[in-house]
Wavefront OBJ file of the C-alpha trace (Angstrom):
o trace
v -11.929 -4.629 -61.606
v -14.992 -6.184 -63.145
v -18.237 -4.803 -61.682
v -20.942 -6.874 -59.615
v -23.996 -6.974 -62.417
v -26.164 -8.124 -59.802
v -25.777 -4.149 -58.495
v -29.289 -2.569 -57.705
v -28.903 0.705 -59.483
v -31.357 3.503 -59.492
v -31.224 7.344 -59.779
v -32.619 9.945 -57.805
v -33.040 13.675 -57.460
v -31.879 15.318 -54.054
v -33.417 18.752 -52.861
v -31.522 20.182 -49.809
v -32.856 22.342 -47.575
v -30.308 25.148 -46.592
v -29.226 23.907 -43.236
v -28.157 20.911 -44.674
v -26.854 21.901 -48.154
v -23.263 22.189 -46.151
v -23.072 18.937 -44.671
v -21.431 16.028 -45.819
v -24.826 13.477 -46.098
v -24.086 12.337 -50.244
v -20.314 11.263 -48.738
v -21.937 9.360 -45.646
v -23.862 7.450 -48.346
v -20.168 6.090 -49.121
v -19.163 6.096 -45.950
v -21.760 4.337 -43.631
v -23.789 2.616 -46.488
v -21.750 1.106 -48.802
v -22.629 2.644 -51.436
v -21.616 4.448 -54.998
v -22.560 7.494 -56.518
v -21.742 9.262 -59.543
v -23.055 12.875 -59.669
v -25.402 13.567 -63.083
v -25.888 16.974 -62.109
v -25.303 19.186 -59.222
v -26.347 22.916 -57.766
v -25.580 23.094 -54.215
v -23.953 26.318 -52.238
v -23.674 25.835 -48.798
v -26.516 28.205 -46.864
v -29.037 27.812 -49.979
v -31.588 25.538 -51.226
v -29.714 23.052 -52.930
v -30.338 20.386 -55.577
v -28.043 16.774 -56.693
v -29.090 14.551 -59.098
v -27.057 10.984 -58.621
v -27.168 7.657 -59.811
v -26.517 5.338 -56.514
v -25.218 1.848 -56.672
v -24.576 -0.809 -54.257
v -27.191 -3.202 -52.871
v -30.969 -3.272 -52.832
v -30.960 -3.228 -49.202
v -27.793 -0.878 -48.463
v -29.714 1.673 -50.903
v -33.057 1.753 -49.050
v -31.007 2.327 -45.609
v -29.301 5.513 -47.354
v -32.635 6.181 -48.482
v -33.762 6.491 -45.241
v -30.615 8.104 -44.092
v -31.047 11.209 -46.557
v -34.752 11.469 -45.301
v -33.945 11.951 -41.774
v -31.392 14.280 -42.412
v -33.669 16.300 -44.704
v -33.178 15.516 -47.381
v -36.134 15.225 -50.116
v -35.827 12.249 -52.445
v -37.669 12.190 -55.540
v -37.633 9.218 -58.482
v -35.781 10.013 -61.312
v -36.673 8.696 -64.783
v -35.104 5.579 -65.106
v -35.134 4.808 -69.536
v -34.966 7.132 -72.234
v -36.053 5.491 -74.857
v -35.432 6.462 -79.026
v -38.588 6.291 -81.655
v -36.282 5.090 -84.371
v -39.356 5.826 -86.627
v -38.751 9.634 -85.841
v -34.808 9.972 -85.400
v -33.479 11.392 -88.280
v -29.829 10.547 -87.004
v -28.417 14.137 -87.526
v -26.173 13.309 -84.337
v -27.205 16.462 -82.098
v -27.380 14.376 -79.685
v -24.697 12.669 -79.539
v -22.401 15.518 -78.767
v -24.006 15.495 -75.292
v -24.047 12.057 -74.340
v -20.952 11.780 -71.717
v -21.437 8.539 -71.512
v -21.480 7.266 -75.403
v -24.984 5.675 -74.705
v -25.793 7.548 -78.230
v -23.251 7.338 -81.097
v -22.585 7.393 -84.798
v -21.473 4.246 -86.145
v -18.836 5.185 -88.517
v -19.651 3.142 -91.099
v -23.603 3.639 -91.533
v -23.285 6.994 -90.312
v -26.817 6.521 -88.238
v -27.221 7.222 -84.822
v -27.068 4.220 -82.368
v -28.169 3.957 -79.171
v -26.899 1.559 -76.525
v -29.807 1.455 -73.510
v -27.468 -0.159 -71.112
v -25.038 2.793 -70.742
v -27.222 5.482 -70.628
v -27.945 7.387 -67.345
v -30.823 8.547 -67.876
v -29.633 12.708 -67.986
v -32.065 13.452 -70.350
v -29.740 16.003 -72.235
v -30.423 14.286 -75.667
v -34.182 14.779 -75.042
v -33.402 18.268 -74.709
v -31.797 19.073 -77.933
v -33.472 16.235 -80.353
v -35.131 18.678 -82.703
v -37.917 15.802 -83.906
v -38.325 14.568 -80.396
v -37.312 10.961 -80.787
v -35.482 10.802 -77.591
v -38.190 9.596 -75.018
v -37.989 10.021 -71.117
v -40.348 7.017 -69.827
v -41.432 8.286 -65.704
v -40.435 5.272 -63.406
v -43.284 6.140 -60.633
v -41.838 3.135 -58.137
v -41.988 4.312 -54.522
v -38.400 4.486 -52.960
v -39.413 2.951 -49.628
l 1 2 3 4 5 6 7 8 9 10 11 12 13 14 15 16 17 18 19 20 21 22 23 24 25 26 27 28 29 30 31 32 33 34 35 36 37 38 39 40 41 42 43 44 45 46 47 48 49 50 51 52 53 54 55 56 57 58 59 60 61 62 63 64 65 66 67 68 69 70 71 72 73 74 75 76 77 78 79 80 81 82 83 84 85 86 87 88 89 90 91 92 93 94 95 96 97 98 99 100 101 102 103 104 105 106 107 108 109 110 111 112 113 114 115 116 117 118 119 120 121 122 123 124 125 126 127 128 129 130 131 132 133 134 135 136 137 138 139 140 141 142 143 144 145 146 147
């Protein structure tokens, strides 16, 4: 199935309190809001503090009412970085990173055997900024407001 590219995509960090770290309110997102999620990082245990990071997909609208759902089942919401961005001046493509990158945004091309870096599939983890040991792996803040 070929995937809408007109899909609004953003991701977002999730901090639940501990009375609602056991419910189902990420499913519901699914469920009642038509949307998608794929789950970049998670830490939750039912009766704690727990914490989700997601990338959420579906439509502009359909993501501001889950948006709003999560609030008023309190849930806080924060903006996640949106681009990671590569200093090719910097990189010295020793490929460190690339052995973290689930999602082959960052690879080594066989034949040039330098790092590339493909923008468009990249999630936005932030692992390869992490373990870059010259720093050319960027995270640039998206500050937009999630309504």
């Amino acid at each position: 199935m070929k995937e809408d590219v007109s899909t609004f995509r953003k991701i977002v960090y999730l901090s639940f309190p501990p009375e609602v770290s056991g419910r189902p309110v990420v499913c519901n997102l699914a469920m009642l809001h038509n949307l998608s999620f794929n789950i970049l990082r998670a830490e939750i245990n039912p009766r704690h503090d727990g914490s989700l990071t997601l990338e959420i997909a579906g439509s502009e609208v359909d993501f501001h009412k889950g948006m709003s759902y999560l609030k008023e089942n309190g849930v806080r919401i924060t903006p996640a970085s949106q681009k990671i961005f590569r200093d090719d001046d910097l990189c010295m493509h020793c490929g460190l990173c690339t052995s973290l990158c689930r999602t082959k945004a960052l690879s080594v091309n066989p034949e040039s055997r330098l790092v590339e870096f493909d923008v468009d599939k990249c999630t936005a983890c932030g692992m390869c900024t992490r373990v870059c040991p010259v720093r050319a792996m960027v995270l640039d803040m998206d500050e937009d407001e999630l309504g």
